[in-house]
Structure formats: C-alpha cells, structure tokens
N, C-alpha and C positions, 0 to 999 in steps of 0.2 A: 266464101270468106277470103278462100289465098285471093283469087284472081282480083277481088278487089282490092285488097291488100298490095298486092303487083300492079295494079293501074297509078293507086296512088301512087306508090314509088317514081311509076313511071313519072306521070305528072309532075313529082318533087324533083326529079331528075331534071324533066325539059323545060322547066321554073331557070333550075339552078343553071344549064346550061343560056338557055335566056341573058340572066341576069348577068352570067360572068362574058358575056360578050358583051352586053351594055358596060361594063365595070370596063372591060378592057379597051375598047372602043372610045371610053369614055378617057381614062387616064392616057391611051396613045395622043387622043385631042390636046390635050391638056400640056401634055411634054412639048408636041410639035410646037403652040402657042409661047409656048415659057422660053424654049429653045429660041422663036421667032425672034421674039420679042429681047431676049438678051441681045443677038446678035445686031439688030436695028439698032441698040442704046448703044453698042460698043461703035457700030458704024459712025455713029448721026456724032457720037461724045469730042471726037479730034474733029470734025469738019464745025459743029457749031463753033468752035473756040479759035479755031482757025478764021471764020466769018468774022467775028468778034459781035458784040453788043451793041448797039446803036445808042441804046437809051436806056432809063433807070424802068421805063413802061414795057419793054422791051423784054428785058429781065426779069421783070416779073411775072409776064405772060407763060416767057420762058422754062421758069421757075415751078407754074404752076401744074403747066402741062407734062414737065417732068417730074412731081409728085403725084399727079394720075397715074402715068403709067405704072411707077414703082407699087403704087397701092393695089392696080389690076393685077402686075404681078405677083404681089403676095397673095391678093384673094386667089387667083388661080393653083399658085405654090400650096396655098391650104386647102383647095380644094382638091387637089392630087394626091395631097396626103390624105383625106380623109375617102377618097377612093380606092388610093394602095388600103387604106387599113380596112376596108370593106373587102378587096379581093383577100384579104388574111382572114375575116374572121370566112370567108367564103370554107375556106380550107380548113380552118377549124372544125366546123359544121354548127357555127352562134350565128350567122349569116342569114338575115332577113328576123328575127326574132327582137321584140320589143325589150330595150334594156329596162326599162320598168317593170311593165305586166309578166312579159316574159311572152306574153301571144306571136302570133306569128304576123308580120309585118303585111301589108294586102300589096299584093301587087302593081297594080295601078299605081300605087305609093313608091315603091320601090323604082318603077321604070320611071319615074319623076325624078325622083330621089335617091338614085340606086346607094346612096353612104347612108339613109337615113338609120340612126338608132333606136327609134321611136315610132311606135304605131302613132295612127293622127290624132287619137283619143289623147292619151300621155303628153303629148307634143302639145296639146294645146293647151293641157293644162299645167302642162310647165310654164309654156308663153303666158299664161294667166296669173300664174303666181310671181312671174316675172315684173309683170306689170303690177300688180298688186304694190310685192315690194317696194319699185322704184317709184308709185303713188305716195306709200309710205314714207320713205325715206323723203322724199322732196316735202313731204307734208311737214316732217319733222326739219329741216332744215328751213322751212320758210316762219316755223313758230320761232325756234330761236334767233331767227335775225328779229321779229317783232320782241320779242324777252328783250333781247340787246336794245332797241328802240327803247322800250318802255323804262330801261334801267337808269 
C-alpha cells in the first residue's frame, strides 16, 4: 500500500512539475508578446503622425487596425493574468482541482488549458446555462418590443 501510495505522489509530483513549466513557458510567451507589442505601438505612434493621413478612408483603416491590436493586447494582458493566477493557486496546492465539483481537473485539459477552473463536465454546463440565459433574456426582450407594438 506505501509504495503505491509513493508512486502516486510521485505521479502528482511529475503532473505538477509538468504543468508549472507549461504555466511558466506559457506566461514568459505571453510577457515577451505584450512587451513586443507595446514597444511596436510606441515605435509606429510619432512615425504615423509624422506621415500624416492622407484621407478620411485612410483613418479609418488606420483606426481600425489600431483597436485590433489594443483588443489582442488585452486579450493577451487577461490571459497572463489568468496564468499568473494559475501559477498561485499551483503553490497553494487548489491547482488543477474543478472549482465546482471540486474533482481533479484531467490533464489533457489542463495542458490545453493550463488556467482552466473547471473540469470539461462543469464547463459545459456553465456554457449551457449561459446560453440558456441569454435564449432567455432575448426571448424576454423581443416579447416586450411586441407588448410596445401592440400597445
């Protein structure tokens, strides 16, 4: 019973050792990207303006493709923080454990997903009452434009 008791360990161990190298590999990705990416907006910011604008189609293209980037960088910005908060709960020892069930998150999952808080069971049934909801809510919002109609 010990030694299998010690294999497990061992297993949870080279899990966790695993994991926090994706975590950390993953958030170094992540910085180096965000870091990039700032210093290119700081570059490109005095040389477009310097260029100046040509046209109002111009600007707007301009426009557009400088709120993509902002948006990549926040999705990246959120998803480092929800990798740092993954290497913490690593260290706590809540790390890979389903915030719902409480079960232990599957691997495969995790090396996908290494921030996931939810086993894929729970996840989907959030996703499902998600969508439920906002079924719901748009159901309820298209009866009362018809109410207002009829009134």
């Amino acid at each position: 019973m010990k030694a299998n008791r010690k294999s497990t360990q061992l297993i949870h161990t080279d899990r966790y050792a695993e994991l926090r190298l994706i975590l950390e590999d993953r958030r170094r990705e992540l910085s180096t990207e965000i870091q990039s990416k700032m210093r290119a907006v700081r570059a490109i910011g005095p040389a477009d303006s310097a260029q100046g604008v040509v046209d109002a189609e111009e600007a707007s293209v301009s426009d557009i493709q400088e709120d993509i980037e902002i948006a990549l960088m926040q999705m990246k910005a959120e998803t480092l923080s929800r990798v740092t908060e993954a290497l913490s709960r690593l260290e706590e020892g809540s790390y890979g454990f389903c915030y719902e069930c409480g079960e232990e998150i599957s691997q495969p999952r995790l090396r996908a997903l290494p921030f996931a808080l939810r086993c894929k069971d729970c996840e989907e049934e959030r996703e499902l009452a998600a969508a439920r909801e906002k079924f719901v809510s748009t159901r309820r919002g298209s009866t009362s434009i018809l109410m207002d109609m009829t009134s």
